[in-house]
N, C-alpha and C positions, 0 to 999 in steps of 0.2 A: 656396513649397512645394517640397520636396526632390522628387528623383524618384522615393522609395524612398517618401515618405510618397505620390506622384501614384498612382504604380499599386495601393496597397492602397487607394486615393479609390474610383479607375476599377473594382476587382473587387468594390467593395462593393455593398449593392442598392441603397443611397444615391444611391452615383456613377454606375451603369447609369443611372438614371431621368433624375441630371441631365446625365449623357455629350449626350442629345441634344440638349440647350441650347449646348453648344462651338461648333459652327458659329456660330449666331448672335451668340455673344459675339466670334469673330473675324471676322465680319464684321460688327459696329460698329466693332472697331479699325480694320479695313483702310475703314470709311467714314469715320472722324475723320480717319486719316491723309489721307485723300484730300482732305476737305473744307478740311484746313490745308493743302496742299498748293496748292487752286484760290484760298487767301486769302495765298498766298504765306506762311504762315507755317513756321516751321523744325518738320517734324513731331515730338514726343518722343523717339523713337528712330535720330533722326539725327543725325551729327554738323555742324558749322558748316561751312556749304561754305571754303573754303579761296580767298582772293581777294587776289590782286595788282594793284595801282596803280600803273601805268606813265606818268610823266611825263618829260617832257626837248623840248629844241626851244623850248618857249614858258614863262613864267611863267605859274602855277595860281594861282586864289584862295587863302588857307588856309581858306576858308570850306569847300572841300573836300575836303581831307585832312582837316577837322575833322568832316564829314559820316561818316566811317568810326569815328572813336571815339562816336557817339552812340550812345546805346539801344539803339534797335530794329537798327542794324549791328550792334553790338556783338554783339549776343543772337542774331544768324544767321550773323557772318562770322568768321571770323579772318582779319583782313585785314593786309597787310604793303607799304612801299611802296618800287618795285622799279623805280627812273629810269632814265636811258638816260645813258652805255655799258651793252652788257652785262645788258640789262635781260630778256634771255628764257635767259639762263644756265641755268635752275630749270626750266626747262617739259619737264625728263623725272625719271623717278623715281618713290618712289610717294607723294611728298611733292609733287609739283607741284601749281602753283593749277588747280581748277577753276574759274575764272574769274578773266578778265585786264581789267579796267576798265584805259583809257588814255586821255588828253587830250593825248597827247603832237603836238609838230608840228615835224616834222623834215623838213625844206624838199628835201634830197636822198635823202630814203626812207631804209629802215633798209640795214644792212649785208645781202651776202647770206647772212653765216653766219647774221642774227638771222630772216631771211627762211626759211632752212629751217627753223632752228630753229623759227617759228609754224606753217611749214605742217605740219610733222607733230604737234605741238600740235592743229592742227583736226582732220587727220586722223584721230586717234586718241579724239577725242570731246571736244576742251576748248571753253569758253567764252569768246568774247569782246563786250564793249561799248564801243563805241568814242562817245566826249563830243568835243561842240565840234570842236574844233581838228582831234582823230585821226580827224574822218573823210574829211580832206582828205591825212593821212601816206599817204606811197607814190605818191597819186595816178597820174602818167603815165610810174612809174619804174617802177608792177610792175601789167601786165595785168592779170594772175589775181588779185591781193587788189583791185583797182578791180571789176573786172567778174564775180565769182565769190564774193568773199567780203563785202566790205564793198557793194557793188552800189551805187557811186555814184563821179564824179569833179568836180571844184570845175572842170576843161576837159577838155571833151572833143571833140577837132576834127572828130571825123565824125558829131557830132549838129548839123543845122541851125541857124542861127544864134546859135550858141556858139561866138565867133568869144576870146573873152578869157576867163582864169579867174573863175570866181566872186568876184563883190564882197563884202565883209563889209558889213554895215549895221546900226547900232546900232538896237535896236527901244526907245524909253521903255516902251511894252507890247502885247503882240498879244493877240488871244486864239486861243490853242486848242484844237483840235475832236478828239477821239480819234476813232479808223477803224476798223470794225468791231468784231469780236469775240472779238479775240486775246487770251489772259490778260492779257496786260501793260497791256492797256487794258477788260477787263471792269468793271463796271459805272463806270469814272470818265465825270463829266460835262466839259463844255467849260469850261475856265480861264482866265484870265489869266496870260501869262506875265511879270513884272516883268522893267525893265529887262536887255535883253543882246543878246548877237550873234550873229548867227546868217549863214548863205549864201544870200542870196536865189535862185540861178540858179542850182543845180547841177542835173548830170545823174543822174537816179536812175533804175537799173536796171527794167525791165518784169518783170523774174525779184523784184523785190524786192517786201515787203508793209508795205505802209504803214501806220502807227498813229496817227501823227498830223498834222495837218494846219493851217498858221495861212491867218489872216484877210486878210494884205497883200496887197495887190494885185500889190504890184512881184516876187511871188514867179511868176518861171517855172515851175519847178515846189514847190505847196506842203507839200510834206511835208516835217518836221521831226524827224520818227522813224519809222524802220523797220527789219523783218526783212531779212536780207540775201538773197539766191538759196539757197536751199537747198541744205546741204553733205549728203552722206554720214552725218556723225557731228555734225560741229562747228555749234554756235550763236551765230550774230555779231547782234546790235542796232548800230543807230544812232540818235545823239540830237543834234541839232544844239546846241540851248541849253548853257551851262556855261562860259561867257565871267566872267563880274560874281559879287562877291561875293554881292550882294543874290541872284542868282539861285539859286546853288549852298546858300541858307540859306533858301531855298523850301521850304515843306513838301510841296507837292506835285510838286513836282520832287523831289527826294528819294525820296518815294514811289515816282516812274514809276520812280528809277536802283535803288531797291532791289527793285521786280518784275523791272526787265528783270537783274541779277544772277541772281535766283532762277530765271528764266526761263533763259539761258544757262546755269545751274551745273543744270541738269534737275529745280529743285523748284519750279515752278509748269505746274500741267497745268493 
């Protein structure tokens, strides 16, 4: 409806009587939106959040760069994928990703121009999810992303008997437990995770919120996904699994990386 047809609607005795209906009619909108929003889905009048895939350091399944052309990504992401050198070039502008997905494992941390370059990234309200491998990058090369952003180190020598880096340990399958009542983990029950790798003994931050949790025993501490310490602006997840093809072509794995996306890029409340 034109605006010129709106206002003869609103003066007619017609439109007075149904004027009072408006309210209500915009707040079912603003209740759908909200409801796809807690179901993580892309609400109608959004655009596709905009998401980078930052690998380098270590070989990736393509089972997961295949994960970003499926479906349900497809239909909420315009994803694009952005390796290392070089790979936070883009993170200003008003084309920048709102969410940076990386698996990346770069043994002596990134550069420190890539290192400002993220920190005003977070600062400024961007998203990150950090798979497998990236949540061991930087580790004991940059404090403030160990202890502050990603809230977790593979060694860390002033924690009690963490005397060596975290071991990797190939799991045939665990199962596990989502933690509490975080979107990212609302109503999902406990799984099995198929074969992959994960750090049985890292140090994970007291500032950090845990989501999920496995079964091993040999796990020091067992959390396997979590919030990071709480930024200002910026949203960082971690997720330890995303080692094996088999796993990366998990449906419910899949699932968890494409809430915690939605969660980081600010469309799951």
């Amino acid at each position: 409806m034109s605006d010129t047809s709106r206002r003869a609607f609103m003066t007619s005795t017609v439109g007075t009587v149904l004027a009072a209906a408006v309210p209500s009619v915009v707040d079912a909108a603003q209740a759908r939106s909200a409801a796809e929003m807690v179901e993580g889905r892309r609400p109608a009048t959004a655009r596709k959040l905009r998401v980078q895939f930052t690998t380098g350091g270590h070989t990736a399944p393509l089972a997961i760069y295949a994960m970003f052309d499926s479906d349900r990504f497809r239909q909420d992401f315009d994803a694009v994928v952005r390796p290392h050198p070089h790979a936070f070039d883009f993170l200003t502008g008003p084309d920048r990703p709102d969410v940076i997905v990386t698996n990346d494992w770069i043994t002596n941390g990134w550069p420190k121009a890539d290192q400002d370059l993220m920190q005003r990234y977070l600062e400024s309200g961007g998203g990150v999810v950090a798979l497998h491998h990236a949540v061991g990058t930087n580790g004991n090369q940059w404090k403030w992303w160990a202890e502050e952003v990603t809230g977790c180190y593979l060694y860390n020598p002033n924690v009690t008997g963490m005397h060596t880096q975290a071991r990797l340990k190939q799991f045939v399958i665990q199962t596990v437990t989502p933690v509490g009542t975080h979107p990212i983990v609302n109503g999902l029950p406990p799984f099995q995770l198929p074969w992959d790798e994960t750090f049985p003994n890292m140090w994970i931050s007291p500032k950090a919120t845990v989501l999920f949790k496995s079964d091993d025993p040999s796990f020091n501490n067992p959390a396997l996904g979590w919030i990071g310490p709480p930024l200002p602006k910026g949203r960082v997840v971690c997720f330890q699994p995303g080692h094996t093809a088999i796993v990366c072509q998990d449906p419910t794995w899949r699932k968890i990386v494409h809430r915690m996306i939605q969660w980081a890029g600010g469309r799951l409340a």
